[in-house]
N, C-alpha and C positions, 0 to 999 in steps of 0.2 A: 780396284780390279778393272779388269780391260772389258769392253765394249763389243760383243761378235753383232753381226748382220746376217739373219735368218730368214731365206724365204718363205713365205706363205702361200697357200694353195692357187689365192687370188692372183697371182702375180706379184705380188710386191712384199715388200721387207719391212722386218722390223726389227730393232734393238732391242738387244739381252745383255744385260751386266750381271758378268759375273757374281756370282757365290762365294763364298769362304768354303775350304773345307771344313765339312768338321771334324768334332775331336775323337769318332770311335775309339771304344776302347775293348780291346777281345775281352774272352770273360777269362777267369782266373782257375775257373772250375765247372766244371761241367753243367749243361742247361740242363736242369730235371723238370721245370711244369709243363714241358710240352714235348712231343716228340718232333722233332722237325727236320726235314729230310729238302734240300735243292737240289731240282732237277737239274744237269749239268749238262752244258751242251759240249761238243768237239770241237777242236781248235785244226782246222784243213793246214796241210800242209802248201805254204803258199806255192814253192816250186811245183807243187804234185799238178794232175792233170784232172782238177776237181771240175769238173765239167756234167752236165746234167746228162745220165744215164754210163757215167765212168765208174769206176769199183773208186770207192774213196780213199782219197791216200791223206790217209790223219801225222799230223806232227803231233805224234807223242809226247815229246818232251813238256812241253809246253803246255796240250791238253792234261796231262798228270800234274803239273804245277798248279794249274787250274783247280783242279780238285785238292789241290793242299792248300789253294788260298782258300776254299770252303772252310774245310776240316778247323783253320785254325781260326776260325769265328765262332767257332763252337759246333757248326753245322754238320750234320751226315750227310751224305751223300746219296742221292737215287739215283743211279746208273741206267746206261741203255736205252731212258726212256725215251715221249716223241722228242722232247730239247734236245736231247743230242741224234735230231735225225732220222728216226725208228721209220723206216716206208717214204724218206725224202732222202735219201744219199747214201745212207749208211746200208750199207750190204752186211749180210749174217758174218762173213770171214773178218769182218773189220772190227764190229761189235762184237763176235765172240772175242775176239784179242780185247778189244777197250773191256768185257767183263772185267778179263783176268788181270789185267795188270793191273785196273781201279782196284782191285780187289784185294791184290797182295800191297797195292800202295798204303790201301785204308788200315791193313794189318800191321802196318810199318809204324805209320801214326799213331793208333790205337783209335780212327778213324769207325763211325760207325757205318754201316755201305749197305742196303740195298739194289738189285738189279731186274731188270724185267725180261722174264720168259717169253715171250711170242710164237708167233706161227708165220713171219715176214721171210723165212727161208724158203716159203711153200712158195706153188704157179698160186697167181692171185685168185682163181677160182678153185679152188681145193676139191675135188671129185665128192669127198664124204667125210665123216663125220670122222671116221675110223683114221683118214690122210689128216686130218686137224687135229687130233689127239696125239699121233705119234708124231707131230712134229713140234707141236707142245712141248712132249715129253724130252725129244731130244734137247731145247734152250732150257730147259728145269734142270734136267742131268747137269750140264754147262754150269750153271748157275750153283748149283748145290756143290758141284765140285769145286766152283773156285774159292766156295765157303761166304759167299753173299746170300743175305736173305732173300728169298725169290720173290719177287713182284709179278704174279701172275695177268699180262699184258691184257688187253683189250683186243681181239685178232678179229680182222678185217675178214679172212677166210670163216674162223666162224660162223660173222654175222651173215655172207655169203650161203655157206651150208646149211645151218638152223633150221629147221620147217617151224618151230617155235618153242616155247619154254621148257619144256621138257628136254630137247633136244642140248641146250644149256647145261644143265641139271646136269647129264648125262656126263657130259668131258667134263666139267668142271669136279664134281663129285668123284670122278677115277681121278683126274692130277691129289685131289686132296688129301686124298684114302693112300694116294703112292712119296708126299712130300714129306721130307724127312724132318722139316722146322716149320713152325706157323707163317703161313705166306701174308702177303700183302693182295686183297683183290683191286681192280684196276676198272672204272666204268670211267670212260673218257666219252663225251656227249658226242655229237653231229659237231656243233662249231669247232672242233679238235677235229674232228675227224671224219668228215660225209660218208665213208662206208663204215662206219658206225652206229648209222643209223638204229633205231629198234631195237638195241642191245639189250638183251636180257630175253628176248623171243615178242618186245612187243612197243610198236610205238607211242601206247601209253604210258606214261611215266610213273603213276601209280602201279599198273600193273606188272610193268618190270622191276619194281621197286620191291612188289611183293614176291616175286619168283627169287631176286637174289637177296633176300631175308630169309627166304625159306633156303636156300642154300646155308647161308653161314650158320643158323639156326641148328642146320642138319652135321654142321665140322665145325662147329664154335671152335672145338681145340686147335683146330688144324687153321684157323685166321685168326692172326694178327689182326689188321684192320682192314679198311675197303679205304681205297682213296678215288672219290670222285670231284667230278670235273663235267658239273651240268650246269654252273655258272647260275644255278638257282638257290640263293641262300635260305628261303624256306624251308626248300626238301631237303637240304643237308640236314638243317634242324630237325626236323620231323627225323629222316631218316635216323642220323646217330641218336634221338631217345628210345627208336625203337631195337637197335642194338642189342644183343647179348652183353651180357656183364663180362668185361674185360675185353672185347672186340673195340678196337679205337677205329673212329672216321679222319679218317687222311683227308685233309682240305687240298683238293687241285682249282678251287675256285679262286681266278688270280684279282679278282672284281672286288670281293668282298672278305680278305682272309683277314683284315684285322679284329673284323667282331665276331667270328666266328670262331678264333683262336684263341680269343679271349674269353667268351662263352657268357653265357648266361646266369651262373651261379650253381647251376644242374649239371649242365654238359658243356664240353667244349670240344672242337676237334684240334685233332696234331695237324702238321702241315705234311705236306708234299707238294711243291710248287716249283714251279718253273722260273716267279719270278724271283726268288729269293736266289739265285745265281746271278741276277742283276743289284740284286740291293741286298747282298749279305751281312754288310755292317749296320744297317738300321733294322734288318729284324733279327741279327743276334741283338743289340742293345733293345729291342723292345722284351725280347724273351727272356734277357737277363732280369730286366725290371720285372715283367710279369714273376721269376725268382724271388724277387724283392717283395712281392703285391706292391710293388711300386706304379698303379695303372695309368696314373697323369704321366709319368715318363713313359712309358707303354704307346699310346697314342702319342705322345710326341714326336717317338720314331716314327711309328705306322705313317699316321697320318699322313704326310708330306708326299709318300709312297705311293699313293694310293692312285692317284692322275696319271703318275709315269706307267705304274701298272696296266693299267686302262686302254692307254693310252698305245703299248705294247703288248696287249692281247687284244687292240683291235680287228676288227672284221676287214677281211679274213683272219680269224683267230690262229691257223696253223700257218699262217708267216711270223707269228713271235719270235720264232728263234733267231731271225734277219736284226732284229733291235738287241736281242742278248749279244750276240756275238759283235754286232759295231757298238757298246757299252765295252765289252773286253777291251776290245782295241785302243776304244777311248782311253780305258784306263791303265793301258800298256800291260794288260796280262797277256796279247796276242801278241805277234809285230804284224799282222798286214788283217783289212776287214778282206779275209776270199772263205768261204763256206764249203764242204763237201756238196758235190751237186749244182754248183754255181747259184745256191741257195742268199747270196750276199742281194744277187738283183731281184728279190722278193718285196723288197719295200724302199718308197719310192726317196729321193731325199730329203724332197721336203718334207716327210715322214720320219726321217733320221734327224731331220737337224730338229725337230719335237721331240724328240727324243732324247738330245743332247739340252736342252731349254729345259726339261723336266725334270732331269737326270739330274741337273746342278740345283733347282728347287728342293729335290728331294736327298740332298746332300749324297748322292752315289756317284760322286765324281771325286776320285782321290786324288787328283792336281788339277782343279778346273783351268788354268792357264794353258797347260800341257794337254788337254783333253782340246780347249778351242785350238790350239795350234794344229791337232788335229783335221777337227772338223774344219777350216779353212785348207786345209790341202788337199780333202776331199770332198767341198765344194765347187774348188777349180775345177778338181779333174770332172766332177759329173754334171755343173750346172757353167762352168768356163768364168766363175766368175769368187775372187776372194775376199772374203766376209770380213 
């Protein structure tokens, strides 16, 4: 295998030899011990005029291809959420189309698809309580019509309007009492999201922990699960045993999902992750093993995963989607690394090219030669110099 040249933060370079791919292998039949759902980013149309504060012009084709390379790892789909963009590019008229047409695509497959509801159509300061619910209701409508499970979002405006916990209760308790299938709730932390802050009416984490328990508690039927994303793998724990019985915890924690998905013997949580659209063939073959209670193969996938992970929900945590989308590229399910939003110049290269170093450790490079021929052409172009 061939030898690429990687800059370092210090200045200076180091060699990386190459990887073998490995041998995924999709599953034969459907994954049942977990539910697991990748957050799926958009693939920008490279001609379009994807420029930071432009209406995003998405290449469809390719972003729907994108979700059929999911689908046929075994994986479902979570649509709309922040990976593809949600309050960083993607405008409501763009996302409402990506619902619909993930959604009749998944139908085509026999694809399982989630999508998330929001309030990112609203002005960022929402007047009241009353402006944040009805525009809830209109992406739920959206959602429920295209026949996607609704993912009820984390809304900026919201946390904005709120005076506190109660105020929560209040919208979230009418969406639930009006949804016509058990939704998915959505707590995305501060490092996703800094007007996020305080969610749930409080910036203690216990005590918002206890307000949206007292919710699901209050419409256990009407939730499916909660997918959080506080990057604290304690409180997930603590959290999913205090659970309703059949309420699943959605893991958005991209730091620690291999022992949390694996569980304890008691509980375990499903996934919902953002990285698992960068390494969808190691954690279908982990999930297939966990099928198997095959757990040493289980962790053999993970494991390896787990750096690159890290490594791409580094701080800042909401430039993840900048290493998802140059991992496409890499792997030729894009043709050009360009972002809705001009979201590509978010991280920096020598942050990509770790990215591509970890990528090939953690076997998510499906032609590591063709992935380096890459990364040296877009070396040139951003550091003038080829690897």
């Amino acid at each position: 295998m061939s030898v690429v040249c990687l800059p370092r933060a210090d200045g200076t370079w180091r060699e990386h030899r190459l990887g073998g791919a490995p041998a995924w292998r999709r599953p034969s039949e459907p994954i049942g011990s977990r539910v697991a759902f990748a957050a799926a980013h958009v693939v920008a149309d490279r001609f379009g005029e994807n420029v930071p504060g432009a209406r995003a012009a998405v290449d469809w084709e390719t972003t729907l291809a994108f979700r059929r390379h999911l689908f046929s790892w075994g994986l479902g789909v979570a649509e709309a959420m922040d990976t593809a963009q949600r309050g960083m590019g993607m405008d409501w008229p763009a996302t409402e189309e990506l619902i619909r047409r993930s959604t009749a695509q998944a139908k085509q497959v026999g694809g399982r698809i989630a999508a998330g509801a929001g309030t990112d159509h609203l002005p960022a300061a929402a007047a009241d309580l009353g402006t944040v619910l009805h525009g809830y209701e209109e992406q739920l409508a959206v959602v429920e019509d295209a026949g996607a499970q609704p993912i009820l979002m984390a809304s900026r405006q919201l946390a904005a309007a709120a005076k506190g916990p109660d105020d929560y209760l209040a919208v979230y308790s009418r969406l639930l009492e009006q949804a016509s299938r058990p939704v998915i709730l959505h707590w995305l932390g501060a490092a996703f999201d800094p007007a996020l802050g305080g969610y749930w009416g409080s910036t203690d984490v216990p005590s918002a922990t206890a307000t949206v328990l007292d919710l699901i508690k209050q419409h256990s039927e009407k939730v499916d699960g909660i997918k959080v994303s506080l990057l604290d793998a304690d409180h997930e724990k603590r959290l999913r045993a205090d659970l309703p019985a059949g309420v699943r915890l959605y893991t958005g924690d991209d730091f620690h999902y291999p022992e949390l998905i694996r569980g304890d013997g008691t509980h375990h949580s499903d996934a919902l992750l953002g990285v698992f659209a960068a390494i969808p063939q190691a954690a279908s073959a982990a999930l297939q093993a966990l099928d198997r209670g095959d757990h040493a193969a289980y962790d053999a996938a993970f494991a390896p995963t787990l750096e690159l992970a890290r490594h791409l929900f580094a701080a800042p945590t909401y430039y993840y989607k900048t290493g998802i989308a140059f991992l496409a590229w890499l792997n030729d399910l894009q043709p050009a690394f360009t972002m809705v939003g001009g979201l590509h110049s978010a991280r920096s290269a020598v942050h990509l090219a770790e990215v591509f170093r970890l990528a090939d450790r953690a076997g998510a490079l499906a032609d590591p030669e063709q992935a380096a021929d890459r990364l040296r052409v877009f070396l040139a172009t951003s550091m003038g110099v080829i690897a």
